[in-house]
DORO-505266 format. One record per residue (C-alpha): x negated, y, z negated; residue number from 1. Coordinates in pm, 1 decimal. Layout:
<tormis>
X, Y, Z, NUM
...
</tormis>
This chain:
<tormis>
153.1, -2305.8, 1960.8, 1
331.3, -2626.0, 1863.6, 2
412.4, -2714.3, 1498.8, 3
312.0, -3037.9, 1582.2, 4
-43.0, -2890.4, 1731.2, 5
-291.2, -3013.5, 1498.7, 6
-457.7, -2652.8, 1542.3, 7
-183.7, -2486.5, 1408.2, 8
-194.7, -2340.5, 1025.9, 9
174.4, -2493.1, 934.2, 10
114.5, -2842.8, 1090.4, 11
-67.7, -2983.8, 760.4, 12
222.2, -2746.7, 561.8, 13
526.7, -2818.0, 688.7, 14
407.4, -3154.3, 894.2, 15
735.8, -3330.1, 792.8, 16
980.6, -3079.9, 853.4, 17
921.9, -2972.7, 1257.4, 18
1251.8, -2737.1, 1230.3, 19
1104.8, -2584.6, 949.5, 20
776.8, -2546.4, 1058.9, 21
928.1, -2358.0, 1412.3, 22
1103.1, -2125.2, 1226.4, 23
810.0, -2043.8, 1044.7, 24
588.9, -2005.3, 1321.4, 25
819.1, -1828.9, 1513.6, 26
856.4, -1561.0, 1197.0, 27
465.2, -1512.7, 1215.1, 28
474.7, -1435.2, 1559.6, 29
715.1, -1153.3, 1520.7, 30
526.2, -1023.4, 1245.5, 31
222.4, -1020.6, 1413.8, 32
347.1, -904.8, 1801.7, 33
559.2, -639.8, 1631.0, 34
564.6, -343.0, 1455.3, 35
678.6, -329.4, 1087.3, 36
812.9, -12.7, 997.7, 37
1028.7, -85.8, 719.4, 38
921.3, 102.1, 395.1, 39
1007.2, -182.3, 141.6, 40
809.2, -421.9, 328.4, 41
449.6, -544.5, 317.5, 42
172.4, -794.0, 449.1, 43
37.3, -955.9, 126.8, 44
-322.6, -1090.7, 129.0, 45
-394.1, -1500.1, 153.2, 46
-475.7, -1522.2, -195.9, 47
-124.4, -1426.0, -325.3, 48
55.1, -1649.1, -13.8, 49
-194.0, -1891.7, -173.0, 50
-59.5, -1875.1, -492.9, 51
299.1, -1829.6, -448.5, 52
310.3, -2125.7, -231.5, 53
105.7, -2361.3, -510.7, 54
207.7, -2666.0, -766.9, 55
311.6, -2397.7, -990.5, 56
631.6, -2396.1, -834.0, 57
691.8, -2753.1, -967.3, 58
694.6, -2635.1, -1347.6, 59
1011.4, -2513.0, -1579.7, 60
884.7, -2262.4, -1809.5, 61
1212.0, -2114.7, -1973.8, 62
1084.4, -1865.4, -2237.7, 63
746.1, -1695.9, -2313.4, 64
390.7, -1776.4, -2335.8, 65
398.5, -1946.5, -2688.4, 66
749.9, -1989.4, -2711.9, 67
862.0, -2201.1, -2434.5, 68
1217.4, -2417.4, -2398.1, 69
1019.8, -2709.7, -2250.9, 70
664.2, -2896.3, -2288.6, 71
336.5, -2907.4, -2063.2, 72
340.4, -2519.5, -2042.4, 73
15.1, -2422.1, -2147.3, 74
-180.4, -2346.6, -1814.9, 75
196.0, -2189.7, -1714.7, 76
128.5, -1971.8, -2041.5, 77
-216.2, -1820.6, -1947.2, 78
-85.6, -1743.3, -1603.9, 79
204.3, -1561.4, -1749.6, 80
-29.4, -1406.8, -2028.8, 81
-287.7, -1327.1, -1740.3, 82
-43.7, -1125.0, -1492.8, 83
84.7, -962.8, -1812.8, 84
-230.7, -829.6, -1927.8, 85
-304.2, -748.0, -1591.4, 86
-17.7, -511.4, -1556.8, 87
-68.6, -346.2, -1863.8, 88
-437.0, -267.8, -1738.7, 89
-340.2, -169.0, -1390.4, 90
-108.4, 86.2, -1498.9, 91
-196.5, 195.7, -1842.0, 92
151.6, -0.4, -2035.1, 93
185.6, -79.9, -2418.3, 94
441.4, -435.1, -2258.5, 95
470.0, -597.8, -1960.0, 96
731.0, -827.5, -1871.3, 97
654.2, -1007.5, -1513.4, 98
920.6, -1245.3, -1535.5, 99
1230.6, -1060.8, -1282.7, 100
1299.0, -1214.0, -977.5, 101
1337.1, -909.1, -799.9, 102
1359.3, -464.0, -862.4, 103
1706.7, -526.5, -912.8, 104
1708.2, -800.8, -1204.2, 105
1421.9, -555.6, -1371.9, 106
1712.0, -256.2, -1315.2, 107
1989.6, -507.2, -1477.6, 108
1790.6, -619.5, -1788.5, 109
1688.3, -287.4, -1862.1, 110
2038.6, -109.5, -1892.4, 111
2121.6, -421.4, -2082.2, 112
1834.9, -394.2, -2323.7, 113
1877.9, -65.4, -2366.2, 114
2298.7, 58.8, -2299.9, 115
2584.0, -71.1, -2427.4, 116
2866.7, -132.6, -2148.4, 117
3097.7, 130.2, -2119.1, 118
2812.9, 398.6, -2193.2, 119
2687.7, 733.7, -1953.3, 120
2405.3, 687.5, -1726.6, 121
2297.7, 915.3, -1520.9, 122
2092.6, 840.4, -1183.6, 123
2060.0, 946.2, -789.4, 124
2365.6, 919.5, -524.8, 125
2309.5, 611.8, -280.9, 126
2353.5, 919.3, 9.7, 127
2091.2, 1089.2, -156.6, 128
1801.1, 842.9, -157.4, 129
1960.4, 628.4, -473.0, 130
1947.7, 260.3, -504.7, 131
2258.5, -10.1, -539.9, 132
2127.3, -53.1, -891.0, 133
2159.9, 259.2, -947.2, 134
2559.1, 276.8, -975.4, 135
2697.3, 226.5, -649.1, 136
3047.6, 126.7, -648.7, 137
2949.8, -205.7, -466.0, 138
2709.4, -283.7, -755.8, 139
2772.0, -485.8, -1076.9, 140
2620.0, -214.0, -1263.8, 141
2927.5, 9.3, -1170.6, 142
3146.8, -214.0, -1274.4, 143
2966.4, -245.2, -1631.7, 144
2823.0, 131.9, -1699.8, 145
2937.0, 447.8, -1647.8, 146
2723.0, 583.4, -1385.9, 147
2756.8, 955.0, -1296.7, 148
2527.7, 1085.1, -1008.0, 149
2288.7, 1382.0, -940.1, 150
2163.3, 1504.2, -563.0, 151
1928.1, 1634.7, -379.1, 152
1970.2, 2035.7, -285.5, 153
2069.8, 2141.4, 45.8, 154
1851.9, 2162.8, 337.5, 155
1663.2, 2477.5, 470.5, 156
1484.9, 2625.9, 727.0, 157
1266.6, 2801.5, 487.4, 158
874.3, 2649.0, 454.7, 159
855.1, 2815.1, 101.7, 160
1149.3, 2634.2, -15.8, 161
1202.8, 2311.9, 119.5, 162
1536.0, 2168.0, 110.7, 163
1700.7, 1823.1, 39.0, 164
1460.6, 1741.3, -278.6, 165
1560.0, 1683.1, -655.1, 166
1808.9, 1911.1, -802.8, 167
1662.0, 1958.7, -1077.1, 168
1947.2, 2208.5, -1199.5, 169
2177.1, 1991.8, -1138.0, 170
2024.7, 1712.7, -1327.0, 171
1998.4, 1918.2, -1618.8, 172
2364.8, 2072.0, -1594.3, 173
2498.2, 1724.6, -1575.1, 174
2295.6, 1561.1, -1847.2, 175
2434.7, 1818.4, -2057.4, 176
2806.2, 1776.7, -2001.2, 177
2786.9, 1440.1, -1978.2, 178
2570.2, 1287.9, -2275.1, 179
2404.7, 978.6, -2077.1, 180
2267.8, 762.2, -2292.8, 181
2024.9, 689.4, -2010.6, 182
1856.6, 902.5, -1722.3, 183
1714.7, 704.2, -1426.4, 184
1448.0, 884.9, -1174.1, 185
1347.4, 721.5, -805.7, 186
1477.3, 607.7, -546.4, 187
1473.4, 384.2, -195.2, 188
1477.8, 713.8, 35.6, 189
1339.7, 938.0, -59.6, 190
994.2, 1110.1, 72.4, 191
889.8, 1323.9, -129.4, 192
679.5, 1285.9, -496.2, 193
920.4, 1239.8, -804.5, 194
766.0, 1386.5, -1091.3, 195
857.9, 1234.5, -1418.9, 196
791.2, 1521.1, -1681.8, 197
1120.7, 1703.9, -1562.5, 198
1294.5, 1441.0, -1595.5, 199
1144.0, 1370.6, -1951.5, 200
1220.5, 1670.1, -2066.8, 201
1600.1, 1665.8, -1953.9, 202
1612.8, 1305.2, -2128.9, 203
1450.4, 1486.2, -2482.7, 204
1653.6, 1778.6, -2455.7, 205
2026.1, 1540.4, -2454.1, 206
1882.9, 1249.3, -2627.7, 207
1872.1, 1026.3, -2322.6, 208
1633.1, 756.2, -2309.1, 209
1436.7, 761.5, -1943.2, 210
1382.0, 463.4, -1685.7, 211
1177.1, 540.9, -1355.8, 212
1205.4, 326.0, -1145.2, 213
939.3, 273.2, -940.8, 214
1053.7, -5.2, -725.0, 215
870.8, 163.1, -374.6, 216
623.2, 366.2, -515.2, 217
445.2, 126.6, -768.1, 218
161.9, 60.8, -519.9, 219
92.3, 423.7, -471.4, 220
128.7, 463.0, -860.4, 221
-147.4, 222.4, -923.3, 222
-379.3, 357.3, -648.4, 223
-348.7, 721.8, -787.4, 224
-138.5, 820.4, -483.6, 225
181.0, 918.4, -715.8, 226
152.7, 1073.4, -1046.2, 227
217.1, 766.7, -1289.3, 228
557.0, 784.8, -1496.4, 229
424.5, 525.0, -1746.2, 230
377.0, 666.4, -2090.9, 231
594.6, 972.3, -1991.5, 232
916.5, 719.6, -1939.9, 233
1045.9, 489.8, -2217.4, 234
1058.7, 217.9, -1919.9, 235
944.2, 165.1, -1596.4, 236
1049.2, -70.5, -1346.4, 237
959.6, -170.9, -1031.4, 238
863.9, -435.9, -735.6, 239
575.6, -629.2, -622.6, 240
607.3, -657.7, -258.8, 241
640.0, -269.4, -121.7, 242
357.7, -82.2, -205.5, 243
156.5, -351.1, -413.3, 244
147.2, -557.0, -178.8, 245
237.9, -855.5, -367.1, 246
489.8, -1158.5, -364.4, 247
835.8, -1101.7, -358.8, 248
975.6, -1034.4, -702.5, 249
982.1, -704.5, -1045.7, 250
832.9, -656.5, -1325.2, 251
943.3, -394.8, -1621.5, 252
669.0, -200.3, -1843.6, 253
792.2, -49.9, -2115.9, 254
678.7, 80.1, -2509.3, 255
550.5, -171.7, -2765.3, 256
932.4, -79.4, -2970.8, 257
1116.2, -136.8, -2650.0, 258
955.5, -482.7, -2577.6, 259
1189.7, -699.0, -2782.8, 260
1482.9, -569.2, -2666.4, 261
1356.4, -586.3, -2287.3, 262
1209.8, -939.2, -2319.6, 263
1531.2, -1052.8, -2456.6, 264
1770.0, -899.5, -2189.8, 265
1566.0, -1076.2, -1911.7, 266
1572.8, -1401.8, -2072.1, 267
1769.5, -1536.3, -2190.3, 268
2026.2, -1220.5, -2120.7, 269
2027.8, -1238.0, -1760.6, 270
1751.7, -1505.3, -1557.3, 271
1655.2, -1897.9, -1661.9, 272
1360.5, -1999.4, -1612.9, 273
1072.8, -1785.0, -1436.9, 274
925.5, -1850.0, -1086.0, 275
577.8, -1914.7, -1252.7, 276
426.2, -1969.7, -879.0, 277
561.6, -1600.2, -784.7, 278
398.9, -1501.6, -1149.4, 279
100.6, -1628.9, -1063.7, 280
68.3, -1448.7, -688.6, 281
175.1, -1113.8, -907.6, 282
-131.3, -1158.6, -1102.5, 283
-295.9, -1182.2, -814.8, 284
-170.6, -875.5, -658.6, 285
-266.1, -687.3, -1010.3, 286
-641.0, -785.3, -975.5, 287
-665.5, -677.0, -638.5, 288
-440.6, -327.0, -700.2, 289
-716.3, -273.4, -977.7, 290
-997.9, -254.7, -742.1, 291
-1160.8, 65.8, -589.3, 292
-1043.8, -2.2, -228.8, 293
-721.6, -28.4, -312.8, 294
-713.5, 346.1, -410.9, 295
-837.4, 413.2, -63.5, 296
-560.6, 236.2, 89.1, 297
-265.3, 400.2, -75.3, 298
-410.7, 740.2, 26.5, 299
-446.0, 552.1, 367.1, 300
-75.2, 511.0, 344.3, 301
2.6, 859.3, 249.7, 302
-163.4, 977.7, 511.8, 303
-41.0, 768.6, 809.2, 304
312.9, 867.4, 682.1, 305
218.1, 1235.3, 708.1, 306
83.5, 1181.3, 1024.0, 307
365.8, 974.5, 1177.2, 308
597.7, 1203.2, 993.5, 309
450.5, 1499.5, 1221.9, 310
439.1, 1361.1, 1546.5, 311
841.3, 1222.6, 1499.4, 312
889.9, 1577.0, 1431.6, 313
694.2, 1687.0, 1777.1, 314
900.6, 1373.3, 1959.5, 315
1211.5, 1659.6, 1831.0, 316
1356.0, 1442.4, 1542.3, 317
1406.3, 1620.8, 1226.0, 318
1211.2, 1535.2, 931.7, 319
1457.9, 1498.1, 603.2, 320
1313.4, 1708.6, 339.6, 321
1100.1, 1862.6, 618.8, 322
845.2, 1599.3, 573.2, 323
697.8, 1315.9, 317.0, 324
453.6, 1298.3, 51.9, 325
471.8, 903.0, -5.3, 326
457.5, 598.9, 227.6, 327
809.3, 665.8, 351.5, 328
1016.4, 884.8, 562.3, 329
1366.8, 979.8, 636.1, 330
1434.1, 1103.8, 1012.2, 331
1766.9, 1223.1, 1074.0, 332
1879.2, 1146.2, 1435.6, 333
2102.3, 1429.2, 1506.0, 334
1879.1, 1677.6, 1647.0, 335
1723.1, 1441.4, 1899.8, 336
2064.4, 1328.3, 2044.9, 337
2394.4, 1403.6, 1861.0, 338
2547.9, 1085.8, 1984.8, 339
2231.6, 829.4, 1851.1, 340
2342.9, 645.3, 1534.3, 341
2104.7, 489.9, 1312.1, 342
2289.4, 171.9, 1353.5, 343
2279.2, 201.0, 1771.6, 344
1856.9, 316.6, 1717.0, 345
1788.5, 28.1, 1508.4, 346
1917.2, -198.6, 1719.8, 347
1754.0, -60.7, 2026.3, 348
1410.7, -25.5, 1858.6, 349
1418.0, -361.0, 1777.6, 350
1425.4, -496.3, 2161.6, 351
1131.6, -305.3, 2155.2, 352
978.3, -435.4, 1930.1, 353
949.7, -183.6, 1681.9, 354
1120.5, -284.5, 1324.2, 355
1259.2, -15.4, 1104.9, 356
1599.5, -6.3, 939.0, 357
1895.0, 257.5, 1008.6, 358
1966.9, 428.2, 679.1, 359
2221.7, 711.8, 590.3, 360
2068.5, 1099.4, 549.0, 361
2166.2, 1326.8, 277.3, 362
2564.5, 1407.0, 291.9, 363
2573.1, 1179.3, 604.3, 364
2929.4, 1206.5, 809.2, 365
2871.7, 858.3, 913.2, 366
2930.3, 520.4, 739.9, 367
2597.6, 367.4, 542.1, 368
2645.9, 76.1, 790.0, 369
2641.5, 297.7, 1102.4, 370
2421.5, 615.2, 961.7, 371
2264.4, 937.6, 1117.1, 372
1937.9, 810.0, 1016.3, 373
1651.5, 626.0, 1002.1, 374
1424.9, 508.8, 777.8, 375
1037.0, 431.0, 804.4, 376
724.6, 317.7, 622.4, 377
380.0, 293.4, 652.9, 378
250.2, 66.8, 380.7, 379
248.0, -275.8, 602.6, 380
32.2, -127.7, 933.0, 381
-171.2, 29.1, 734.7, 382
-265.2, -289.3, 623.5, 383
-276.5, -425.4, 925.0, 384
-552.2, -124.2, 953.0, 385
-383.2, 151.1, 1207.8, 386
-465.8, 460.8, 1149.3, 387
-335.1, 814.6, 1163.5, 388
-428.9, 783.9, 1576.2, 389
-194.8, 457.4, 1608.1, 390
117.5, 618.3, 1397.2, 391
100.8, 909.3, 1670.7, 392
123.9, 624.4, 1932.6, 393
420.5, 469.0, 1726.6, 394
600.8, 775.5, 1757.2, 395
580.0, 848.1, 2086.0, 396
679.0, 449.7, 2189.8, 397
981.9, 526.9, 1925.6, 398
1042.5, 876.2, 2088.2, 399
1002.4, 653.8, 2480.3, 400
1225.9, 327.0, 2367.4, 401
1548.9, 570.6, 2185.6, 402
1555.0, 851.6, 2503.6, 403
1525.5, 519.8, 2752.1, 404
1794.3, 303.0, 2544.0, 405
1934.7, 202.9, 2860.8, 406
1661.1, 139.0, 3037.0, 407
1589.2, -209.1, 3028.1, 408
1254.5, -222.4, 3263.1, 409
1150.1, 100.0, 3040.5, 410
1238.5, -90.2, 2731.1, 411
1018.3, -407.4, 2839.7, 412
704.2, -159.4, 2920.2, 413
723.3, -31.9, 2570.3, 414
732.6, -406.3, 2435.4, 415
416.8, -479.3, 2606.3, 416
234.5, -143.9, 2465.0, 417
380.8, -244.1, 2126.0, 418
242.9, -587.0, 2157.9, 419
-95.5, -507.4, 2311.5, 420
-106.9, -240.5, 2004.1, 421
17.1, -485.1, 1746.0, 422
-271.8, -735.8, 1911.1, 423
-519.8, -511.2, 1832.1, 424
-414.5, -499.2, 1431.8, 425
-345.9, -864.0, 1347.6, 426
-228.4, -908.7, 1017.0, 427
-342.1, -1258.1, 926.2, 428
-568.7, -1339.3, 1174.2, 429
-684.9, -1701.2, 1003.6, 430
-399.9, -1762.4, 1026.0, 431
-299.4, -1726.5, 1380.0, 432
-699.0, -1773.0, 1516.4, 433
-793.5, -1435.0, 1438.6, 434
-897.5, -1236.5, 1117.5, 435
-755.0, -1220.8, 750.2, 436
-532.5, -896.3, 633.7, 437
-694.5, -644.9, 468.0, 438
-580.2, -766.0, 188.7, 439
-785.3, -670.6, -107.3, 440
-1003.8, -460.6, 86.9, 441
-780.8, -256.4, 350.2, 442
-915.8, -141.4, 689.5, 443
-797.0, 221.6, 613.1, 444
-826.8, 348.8, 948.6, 445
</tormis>
């Protein structure tokens, strides 16, 4: 379809700007012909594209509702006030502050709200399952705090005691001899549930304050699919557009006491003026994480992942962690072939239309841009409305495309399968001439 075609959706968008309107056409085709695999990624509904793509865009609204930098801001202010009060509903917060640009910015403004530079914090090892943000020497916040890092415990063979989760022990040991002034829990690989009350009482017993952050499991949070950390942390932070199934962009909750101090550190301490458009399509994403259906979808999620999780594990990949309790898992490589990188499966995969990202493993003897892993998700297809039948499909087309890497006719078979099955699951079928996502109500397979 031509962007010029008066039948297609980005003529009337985009009219004026053909190059534009290719590229953006040729993005919704790959979206909708392949899969999407990667766990920090999501298909938002048409409501919060709606929104995030409105007039609202056109407004400056440094500040906060009732205390704005510039005039005309007060329909800005009830959208702001609206997604506010919609967070604090949809996850039970004293403050809400939907003004960060992205997880990141939220992780920033809340060590500068709440730790002075120089000062302890403790929080995961990238290797582990840790974010950037979360001290990694090629991170600002490295350069500013003092970040020391706990692990994850070794792996094991034994069903009773599964390996490669929280080290609890060690998190304690080393909040002890070290002092932080700040103890971070989650992660962006990690499979398994992280349980804040541990980590609560680590923080009480040193002094610590605590910060979850919930940047990937926020959706799952809301929908009752994770146990919330909000109340039992003195901040939470996380992302709208993994799990929630919003726009792009953070938000921070935190206690009424701590809301000055957070407020303050995101502006004017670190962002100008907010993305009020983006606001407005989180508010969106609120409402519909607030209705019923949207509890059946996370558990939706959950249980594709286990069920993908199982059949990568009968394609003879090894599970990290020996399996996944969220809407992500963590397949190291090694098993199936000892030569496969992550990097060199990633790249293969994608020719095939399947889309996942390479990703180190726990204590991983390769480089985090080459990797002995893989990492996968299951938020976006389910979406899309697969089931627990199509993610034991995916893995045997993943299982087909990595043993047939060289295989070029093999490789263009399992493209076809991938786009008949992709076909079948349109994500935004109005679109392309189809359906709409699932959106606020999820086909949950």
């Amino acid at each position: 379809m031509s962007p010029h075609d008066a039948s297609s959706p980005f003529a009337g968008w985009l009219g004026a700007d053909p190059e534009v309107a290719r590229l953006v056409e040729e993005e919704m085709a790959r979206q909708s012909s392949t899969l999407q695999l990667i766990a920090s990624e999501n298909f938002t509904s048409p409501a919060v594209l709606a929104a995030s793509g409105s007039v609202l865009t056109n407004k400056y609204a440094e500040g906060y509702p009732g205390r704005r930098y510039y005039g005309g801001n007060r329909v800005i202010d009830e959208v702001e006030e609206l997604a506010r009060e919609r967070a604090k509903a949809l996850f039970g917060a004293e403050h809400a502050n939907v003004q960060p640009h992205a997880g990141a910015n939220a992780n920033l403004a809340v060590y500068q709200a709440l730790v002075e530079p120089g000062d302890t914090i403790l929080a995961m090892r990238l290797d582990h399952g840790g974010h950037l943000t979360h001290g990694s020497p090629a991170s600002i916040t490295s350069k500013i705090w003092r970040f020391v890092a706990y692990g994850v415990t070794a792996a094991s063979d034994d069903p009773e005691r599964p390996g490669e989760v929280i080290d609890f022990d060690q998190v304690a040991d080393l909040a002890k001899r070290e002092q932080p002034r700040l103890i971070v829990a989650g992660s962006t690989a990690y499979a398994r549930t992280i349980e804040p009350g541990p980590f609560r009482e680590i923080a009480d017993e040193v002094g610590a304050l605590f910060m979850f952050d919930a940047a990937h499991p926020a959706g799952l949070i809301a929908g009752g699919a994770h146990p919330s950390p909000v109340g039992v942390a003195d901040v939470v932070t996380l992302t709208t557009h993994k799990t929630l199934r919003g726009p792009r962009g953070g938000a921070i909750l935190c206690r009424a006491d701590l809301a000055k101090k957070v407020d303050g550190a995101v502006f004017p301490g670190l962002q100008g003026g907010p993305l009020e458009h983006v606001v407005a399509a989180k508010a969106v994403a609120f409402r519909e994480a607030s209705q019923p259906e949207f509890g059946a979808y996370t558990a939706a999620v959950v249980a594709n992942a286990k069920a993908l999780a199982s059949a990568l594990a009968d394609e003879g990949f090894r599970l990290v962690s020996g399996g996944t309790d969220n809407h992500m898992l963590l397949v190291d490589l090694r098993p199936f072939d000892a030569e496969l990188t992550g990097k060199e499966a990633q790249e293969v995969l994608d020719r095939s239309g399947i889309t996942l990202n390479r990703n180190t493993i726990p204590d991983d003897p390769r480089s985090p841009f080459v990797t002995s892993g893989l990492r996968l998700g299951t938020a976006a297809e389910t979406t899309a409305g697969m089931g627990p039948d199509e993610m034991r499909g995916i893995a045997g087309l993943i299982g087909r495309t990595l043993r047939a890497r060289g295989d070029e006719a093999a490789l263009a078979e399992v493209r076809r399968e991938v786009a008949a099955l992709c076909g079948a699951f349109p994500p935004y079928p109005t679109l392309t001439g189809a359906a709409t996502p699932t959106g606020a109500a999820p086909t949950t397979g």
